[in-house]
C-alpha positions as CSV (number, residue, x, y, z in Angstrom):
1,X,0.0,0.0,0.0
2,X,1.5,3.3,-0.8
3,X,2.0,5.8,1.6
4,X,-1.3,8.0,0.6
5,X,-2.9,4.9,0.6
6,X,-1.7,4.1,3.9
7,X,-2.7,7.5,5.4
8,X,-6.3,8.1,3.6
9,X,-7.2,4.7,5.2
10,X,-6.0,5.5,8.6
11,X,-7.6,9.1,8.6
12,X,-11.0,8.1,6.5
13,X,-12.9,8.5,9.8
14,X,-11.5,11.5,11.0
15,X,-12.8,14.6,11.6
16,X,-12.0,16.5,15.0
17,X,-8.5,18.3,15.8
18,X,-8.1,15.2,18.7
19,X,-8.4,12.8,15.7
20,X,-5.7,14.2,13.3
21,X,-3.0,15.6,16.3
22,X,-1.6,11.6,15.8
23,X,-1.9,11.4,11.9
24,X,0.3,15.4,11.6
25,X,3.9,13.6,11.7
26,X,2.8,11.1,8.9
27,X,1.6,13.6,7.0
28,X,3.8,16.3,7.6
29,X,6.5,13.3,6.1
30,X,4.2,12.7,2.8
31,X,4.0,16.4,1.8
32,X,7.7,16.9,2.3
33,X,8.5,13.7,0.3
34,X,5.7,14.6,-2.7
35,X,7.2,17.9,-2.8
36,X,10.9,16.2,-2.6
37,X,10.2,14.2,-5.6
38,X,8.1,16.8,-7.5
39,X,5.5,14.2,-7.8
40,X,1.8,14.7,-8.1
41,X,0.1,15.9,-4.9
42,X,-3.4,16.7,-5.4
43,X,-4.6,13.7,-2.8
44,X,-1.8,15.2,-0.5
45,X,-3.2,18.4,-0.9
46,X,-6.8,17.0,-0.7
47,X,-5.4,15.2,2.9
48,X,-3.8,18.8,4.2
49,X,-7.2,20.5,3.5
50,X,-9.2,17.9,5.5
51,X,-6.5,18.2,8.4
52,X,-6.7,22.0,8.3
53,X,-10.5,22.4,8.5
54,X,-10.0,20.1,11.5
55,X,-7.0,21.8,13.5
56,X,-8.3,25.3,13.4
57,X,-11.1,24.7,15.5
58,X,-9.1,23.0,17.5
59,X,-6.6,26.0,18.6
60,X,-3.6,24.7,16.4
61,X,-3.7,27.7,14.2
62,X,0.0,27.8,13.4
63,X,0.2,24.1,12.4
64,X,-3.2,24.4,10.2
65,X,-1.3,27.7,8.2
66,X,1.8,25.8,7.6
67,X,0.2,22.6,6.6
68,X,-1.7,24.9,4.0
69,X,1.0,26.4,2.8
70,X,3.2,23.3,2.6
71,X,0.8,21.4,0.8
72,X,-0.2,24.6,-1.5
73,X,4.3,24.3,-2.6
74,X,3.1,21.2,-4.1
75,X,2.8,20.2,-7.8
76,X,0.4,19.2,-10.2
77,X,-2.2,20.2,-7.6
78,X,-5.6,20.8,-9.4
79,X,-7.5,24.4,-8.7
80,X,-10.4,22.4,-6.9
81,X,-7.5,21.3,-4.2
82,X,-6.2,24.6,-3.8
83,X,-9.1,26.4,-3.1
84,X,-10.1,24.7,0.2
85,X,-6.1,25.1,0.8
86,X,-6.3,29.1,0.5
87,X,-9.2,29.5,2.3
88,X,-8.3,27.4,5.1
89,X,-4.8,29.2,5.3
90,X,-6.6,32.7,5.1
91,X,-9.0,31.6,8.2
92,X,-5.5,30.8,9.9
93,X,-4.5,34.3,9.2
94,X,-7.5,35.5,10.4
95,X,-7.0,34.2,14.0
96,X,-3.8,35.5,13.9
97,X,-4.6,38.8,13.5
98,X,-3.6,39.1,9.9
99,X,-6.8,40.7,9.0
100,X,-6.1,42.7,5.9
101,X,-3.8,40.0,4.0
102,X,-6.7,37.5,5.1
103,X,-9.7,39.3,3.7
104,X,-7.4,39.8,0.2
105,X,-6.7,36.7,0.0
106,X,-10.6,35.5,0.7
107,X,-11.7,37.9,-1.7
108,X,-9.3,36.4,-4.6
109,X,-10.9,33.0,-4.0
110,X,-14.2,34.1,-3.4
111,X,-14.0,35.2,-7.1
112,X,-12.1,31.7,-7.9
113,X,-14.7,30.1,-6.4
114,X,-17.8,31.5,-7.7
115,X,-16.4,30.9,-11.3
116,X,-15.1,27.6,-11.0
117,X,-17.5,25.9,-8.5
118,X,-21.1,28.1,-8.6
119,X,-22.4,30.9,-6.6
120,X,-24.2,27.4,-4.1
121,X,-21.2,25.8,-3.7
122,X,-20.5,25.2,0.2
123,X,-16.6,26.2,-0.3
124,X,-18.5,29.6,-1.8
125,X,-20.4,29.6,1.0
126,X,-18.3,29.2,3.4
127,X,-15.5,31.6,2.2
128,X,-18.3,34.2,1.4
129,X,-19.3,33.9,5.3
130,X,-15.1,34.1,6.4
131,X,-14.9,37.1,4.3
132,X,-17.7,39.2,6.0
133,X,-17.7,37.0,9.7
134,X,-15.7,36.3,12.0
135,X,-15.4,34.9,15.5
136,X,-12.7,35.1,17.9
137,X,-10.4,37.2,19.8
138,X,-12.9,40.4,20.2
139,X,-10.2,42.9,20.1
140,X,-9.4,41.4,16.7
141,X,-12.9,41.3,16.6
142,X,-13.6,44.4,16.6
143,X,-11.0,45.6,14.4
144,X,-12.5,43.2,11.5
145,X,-15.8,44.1,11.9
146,X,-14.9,48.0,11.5
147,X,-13.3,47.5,8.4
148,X,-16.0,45.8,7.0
149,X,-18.6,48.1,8.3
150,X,-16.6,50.8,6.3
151,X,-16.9,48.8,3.3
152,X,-20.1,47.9,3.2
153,X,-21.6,51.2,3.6
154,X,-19.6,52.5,1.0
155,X,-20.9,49.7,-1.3
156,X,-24.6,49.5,0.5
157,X,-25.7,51.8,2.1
158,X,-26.6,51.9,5.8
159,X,-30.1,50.4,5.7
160,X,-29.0,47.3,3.5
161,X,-29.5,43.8,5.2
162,X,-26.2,43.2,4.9
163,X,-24.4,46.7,6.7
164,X,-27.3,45.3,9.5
165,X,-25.5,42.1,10.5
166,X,-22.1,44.0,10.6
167,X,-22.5,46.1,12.7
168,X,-24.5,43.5,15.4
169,X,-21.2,41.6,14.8
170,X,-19.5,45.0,15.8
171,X,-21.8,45.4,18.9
172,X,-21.3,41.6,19.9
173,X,-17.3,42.2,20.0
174,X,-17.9,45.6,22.1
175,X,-20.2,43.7,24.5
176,X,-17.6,40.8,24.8
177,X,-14.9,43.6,25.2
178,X,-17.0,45.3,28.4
179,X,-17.9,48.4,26.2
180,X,-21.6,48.4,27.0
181,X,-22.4,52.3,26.9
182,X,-21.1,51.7,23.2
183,X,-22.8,48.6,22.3
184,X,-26.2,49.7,23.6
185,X,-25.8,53.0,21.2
186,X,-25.1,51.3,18.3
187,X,-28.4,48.7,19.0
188,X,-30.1,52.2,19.5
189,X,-29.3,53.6,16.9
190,X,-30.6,50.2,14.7
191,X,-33.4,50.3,16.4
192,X,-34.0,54.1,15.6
193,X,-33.4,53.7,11.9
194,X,-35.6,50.3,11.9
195,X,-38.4,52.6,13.5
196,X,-37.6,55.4,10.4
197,X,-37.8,52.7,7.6
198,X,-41.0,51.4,8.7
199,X,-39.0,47.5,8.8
200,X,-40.8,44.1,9.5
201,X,-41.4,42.8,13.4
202,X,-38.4,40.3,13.1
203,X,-35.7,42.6,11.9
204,X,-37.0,44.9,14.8
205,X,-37.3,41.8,16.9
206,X,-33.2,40.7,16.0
207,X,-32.1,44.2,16.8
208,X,-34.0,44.0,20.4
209,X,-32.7,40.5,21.1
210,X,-29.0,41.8,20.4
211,X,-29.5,44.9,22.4
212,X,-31.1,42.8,25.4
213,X,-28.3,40.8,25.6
214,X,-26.0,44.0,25.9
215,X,-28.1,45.5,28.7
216,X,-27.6,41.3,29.9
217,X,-24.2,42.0,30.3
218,X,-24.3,45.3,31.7
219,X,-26.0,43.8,34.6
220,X,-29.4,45.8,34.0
221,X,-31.7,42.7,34.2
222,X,-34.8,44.0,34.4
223,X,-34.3,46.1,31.1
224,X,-33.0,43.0,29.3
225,X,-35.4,40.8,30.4
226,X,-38.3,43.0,28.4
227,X,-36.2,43.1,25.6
228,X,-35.5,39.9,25.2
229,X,-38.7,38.6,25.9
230,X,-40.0,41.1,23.0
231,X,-37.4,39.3,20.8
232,X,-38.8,36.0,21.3
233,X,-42.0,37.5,20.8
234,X,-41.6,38.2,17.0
235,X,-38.5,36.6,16.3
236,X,-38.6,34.8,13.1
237,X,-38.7,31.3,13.1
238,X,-35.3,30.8,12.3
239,X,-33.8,33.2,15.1
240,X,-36.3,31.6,17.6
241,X,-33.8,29.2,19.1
242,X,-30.8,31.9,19.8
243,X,-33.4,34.1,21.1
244,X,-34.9,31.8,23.5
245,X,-31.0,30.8,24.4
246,X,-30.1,34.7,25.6
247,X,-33.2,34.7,27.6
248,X,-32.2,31.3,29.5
249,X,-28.8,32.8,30.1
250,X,-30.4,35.8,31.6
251,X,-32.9,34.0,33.4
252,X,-29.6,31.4,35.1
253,X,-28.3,35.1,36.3
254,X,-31.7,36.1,37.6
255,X,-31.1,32.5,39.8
256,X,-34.7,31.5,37.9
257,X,-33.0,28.0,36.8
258,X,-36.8,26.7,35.5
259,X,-37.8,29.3,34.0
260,X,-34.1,28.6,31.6
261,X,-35.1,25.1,31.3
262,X,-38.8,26.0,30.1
263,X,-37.1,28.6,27.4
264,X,-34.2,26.4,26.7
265,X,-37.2,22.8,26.2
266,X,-38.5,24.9,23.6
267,X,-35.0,26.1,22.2
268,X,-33.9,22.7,21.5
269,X,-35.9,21.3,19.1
270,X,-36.5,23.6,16.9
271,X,-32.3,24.3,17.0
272,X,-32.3,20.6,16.1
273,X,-35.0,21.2,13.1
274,X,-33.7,24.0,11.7
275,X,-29.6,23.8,12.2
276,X,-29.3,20.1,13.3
277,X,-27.9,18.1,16.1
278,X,-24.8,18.4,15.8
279,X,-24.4,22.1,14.7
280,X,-23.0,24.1,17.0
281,X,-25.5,26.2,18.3
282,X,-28.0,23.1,19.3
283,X,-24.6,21.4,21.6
284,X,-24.2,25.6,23.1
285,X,-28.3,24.9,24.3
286,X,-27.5,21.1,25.3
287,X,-24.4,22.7,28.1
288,X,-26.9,26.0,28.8
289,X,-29.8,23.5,29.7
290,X,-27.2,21.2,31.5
291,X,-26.7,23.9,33.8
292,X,-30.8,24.9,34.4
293,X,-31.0,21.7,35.7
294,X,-27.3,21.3,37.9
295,X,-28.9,24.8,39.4
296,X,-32.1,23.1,40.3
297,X,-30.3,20.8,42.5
298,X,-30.6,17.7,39.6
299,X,-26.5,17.5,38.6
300,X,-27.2,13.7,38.9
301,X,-29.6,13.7,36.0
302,X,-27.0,15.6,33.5
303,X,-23.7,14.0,34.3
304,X,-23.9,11.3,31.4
305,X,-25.5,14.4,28.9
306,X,-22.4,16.3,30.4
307,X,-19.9,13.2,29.5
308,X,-21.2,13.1,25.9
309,X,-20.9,16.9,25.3
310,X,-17.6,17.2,27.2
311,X,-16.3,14.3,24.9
312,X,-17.5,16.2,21.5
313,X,-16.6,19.8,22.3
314,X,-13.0,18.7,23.7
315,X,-12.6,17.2,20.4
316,X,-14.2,19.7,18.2
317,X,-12.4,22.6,20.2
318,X,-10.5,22.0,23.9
319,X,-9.7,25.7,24.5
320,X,-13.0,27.2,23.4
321,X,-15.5,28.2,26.1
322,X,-18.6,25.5,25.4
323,X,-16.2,22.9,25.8
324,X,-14.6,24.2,29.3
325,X,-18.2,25.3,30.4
326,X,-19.4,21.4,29.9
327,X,-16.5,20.6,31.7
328,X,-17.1,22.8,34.6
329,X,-20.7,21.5,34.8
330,X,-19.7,18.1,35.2
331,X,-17.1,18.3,37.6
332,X,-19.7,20.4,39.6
333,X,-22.6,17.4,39.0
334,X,-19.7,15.0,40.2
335,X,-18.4,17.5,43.3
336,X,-14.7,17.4,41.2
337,X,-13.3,20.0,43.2
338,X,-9.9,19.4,41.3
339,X,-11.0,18.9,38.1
340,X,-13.0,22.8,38.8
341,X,-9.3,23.8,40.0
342,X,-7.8,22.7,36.5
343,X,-10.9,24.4,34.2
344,X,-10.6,27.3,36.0
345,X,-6.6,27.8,35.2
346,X,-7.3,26.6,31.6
347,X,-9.7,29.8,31.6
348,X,-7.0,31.9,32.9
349,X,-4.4,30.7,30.5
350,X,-7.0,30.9,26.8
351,X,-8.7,34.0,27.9
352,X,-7.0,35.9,30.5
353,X,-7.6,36.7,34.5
354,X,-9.8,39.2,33.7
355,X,-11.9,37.6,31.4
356,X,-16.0,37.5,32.6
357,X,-16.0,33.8,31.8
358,X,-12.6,33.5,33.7
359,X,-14.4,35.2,37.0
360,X,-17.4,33.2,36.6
361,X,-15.3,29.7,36.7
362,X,-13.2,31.2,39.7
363,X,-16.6,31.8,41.5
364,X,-17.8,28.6,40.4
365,X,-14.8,27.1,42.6
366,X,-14.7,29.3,45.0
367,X,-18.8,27.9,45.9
368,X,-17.6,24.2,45.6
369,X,-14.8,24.7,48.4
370,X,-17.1,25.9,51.0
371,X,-16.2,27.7,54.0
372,X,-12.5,27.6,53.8
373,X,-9.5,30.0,53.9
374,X,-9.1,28.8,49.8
375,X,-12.1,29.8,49.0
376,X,-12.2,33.5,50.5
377,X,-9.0,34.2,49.0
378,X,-10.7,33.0,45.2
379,X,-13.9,34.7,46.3
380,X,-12.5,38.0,47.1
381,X,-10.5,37.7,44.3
382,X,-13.7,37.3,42.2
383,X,-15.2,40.2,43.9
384,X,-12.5,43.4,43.9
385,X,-12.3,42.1,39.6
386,X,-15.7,42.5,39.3
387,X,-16.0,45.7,40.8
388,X,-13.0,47.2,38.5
389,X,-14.6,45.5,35.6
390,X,-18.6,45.4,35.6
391,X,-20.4,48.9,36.2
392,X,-21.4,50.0,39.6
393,X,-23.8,47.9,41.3
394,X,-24.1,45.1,38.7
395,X,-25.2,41.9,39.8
396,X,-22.8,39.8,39.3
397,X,-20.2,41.5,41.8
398,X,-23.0,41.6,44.9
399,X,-23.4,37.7,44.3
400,X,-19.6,37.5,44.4
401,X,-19.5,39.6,47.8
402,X,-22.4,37.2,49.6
403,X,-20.7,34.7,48.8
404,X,-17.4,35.9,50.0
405,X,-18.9,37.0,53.3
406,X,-20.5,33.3,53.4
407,X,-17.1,31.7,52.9
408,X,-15.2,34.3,55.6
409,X,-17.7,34.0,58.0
410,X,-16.6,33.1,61.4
């Protein structure tokens, strides 16, 4: 059996991060050799594309672009091979915060694509949606989505559908980024010219949903939870699910964990209906619902939901934040104090100390060691960030100071 032989078998069910990592050596070794003796490498090149889809997910953004761009050095590679190579290298470039370059370089093989392959292609798709979209470090975040804002109402106009889901990708990084006065004026300002243009209930219901989901953040609950609920409301079908998600999430901060599972019983289904079970956002409702029900006291009824989702997400992507929050929930359902310990560093070291999911896991362990000199130094920890980060008075930090006062107690 030859050596592409050898590795296409070995690989042919693969298609997380966790299932390449053992297959990049071998591979690594075939491109080199193809290249070496200038032989044909379009199944190389075919086998490097399928690894790179996998490993960017994944957090191995480095090895993804240099696969890419090894395999790309390659001869007698067809057009059809090189295209998922480009665009997977430009996604690369992307993450690391080679935003200009990367939106070039999408742009040349968006054209590529919609010549060679058809405007319904999903590799059109999909490098259509990389060129205007993006999700993942929200300072880089931000940056992306302002250039693209500037394009689009240049080429647009501010009213078109498409300058609309910019700039809520623009509000989404300034929320992540604890710039809520900004955020909330930009869904105001939607919502102003949605009012002008005389637009339809769901595109007023969108905008609502995205700005309840700012005021979530900012810690003025009561506000979001009328927006939201409005969202919900008149949401169109296919926005349903996220909008019933955001109001679960606010509800699980309102410490009102059944009224999150009643919102998150009817999110599910229809997320399975309309994006499938094992799209993203339906396993993001799964771990949210997971947690209605490890609030109500019921861990012991999620811990083998919380195995399953753990094993799928650490596969998919270890250092994103569904994966570590389906973590965290089952070490809590199984009273893992060390295994909460370990998640909570991970959070530290992928998205900083002062990150609002970092604080949240920190508080999380804090709880789980009781009343104990440990936790009061955790919880106060907790506390004096949330009061240099969150806005006066918000929530989250007077949760944070009961329960340091609980844990300090005499």
């Amino acid at each position: 059996m030859s050596a592409v032989r050898h590795l296409e078998a070995a690989v042919k069910q693969a298609w997380s991060g966790a299932d390449w990592l053992p297959h990049l050596r071998e591979l690594t070794e075939l491109i080199a050799e193809t290249e070496r003796r200038s032989a044909g490498g379009d199944r190389v090149a075919q086998l490097a594309a399928r690894a790179c889809k996998a490993l960017i997910p994944y957090g191995e953004i480095g090895t993804a672009r240099e696969l890419a761009e090894s395999a790309l050095r390659l001869r007698r590679v067809s057009r059809w091979s090189r295209l998922p190579l480009r665009y997977h290298r430009a996604r690369a470039m992307l993450e690391q915060g080679e935003i200009e370059a990367a939106r070039a370089e999408l742009a040349a093989v968006l054209d590529e694509c919609r010549s060679d392959l058809g405007t319904g292609h999903h590799l059109t798709t999909a490098v259509e949606s990389a060129r205007f979209a993006f999700d993942g470090d929200p300072a880089l975040e931000e940056r992306f989505y302002r250039i693209v804002l500037a394009e689009r109402l240049a080429a647009h106009g501010s009213d078109d559908s498409r300058t609309l889901e910019t700039r809520f990708g623009l509000i989404n990084a300034l929320n992540s980024l604890n710039r809520h006065a900004e955020a909330e004026e930009e869904c105001r300002a939607i919502l102003a010219d949605h009012h002008r243009l005389g637009g339809s209930d769901p595109a007023a219901a969108q905008a609502r949903g995205v700005l309840g989901t700012v005021l979530h953040r900012a810690g003025r609950y009561d506000e979001a939870e009328r927006e939201l609920r409005a969202a919900t409301d008149h949401a169109d079908p296919r926005l349903l699910p996220s909008a019933l998600h955001a109001l679960a999430l606010l509800f699980l901060d309102l410490d009102r964990p059944k009224s999150a599972e009643a919102a998150l019983r009817g999110a599910l289904p229809s997320s399975e209906r309309l994006s499938g079970r094992k799209a993203p956002d339906t396993y993001e409702i799964r771990v949210t619902l997971a947690w209605a029900l490890i609030e109500q006291g019921r861990g012991d009824e999620v811990v083998e939901e919380l195995r399953e989702l753990v094993r799928i997400l650490t596969a998919y992507s270890p250092r994103g934040h569904w994966a570590l929050l389906a973590r965290l929930g089952l070490a809590k359902s199984t009273n893992d104090v060390a295994e909460m310990r370990s998640i909570a560093e991970a959070y530290v070291q992928i998205f900083g100390p002062d990150d609002r999911e970092t604080l949240d896991a920190h508080y999380e362990l804090g709880l789980a060691l009781g009343h104990s000199e440990e936790a009061g130094s955790i919880l106060r920890s907790v506390f004096e960030a949330r009061i240099r980060l969150l806005p006066p008075g918000h929530p989250a930090t007077t949760k944070a100071q009961t329960a340091l006062e609980h844990a300090t107690r005499p």
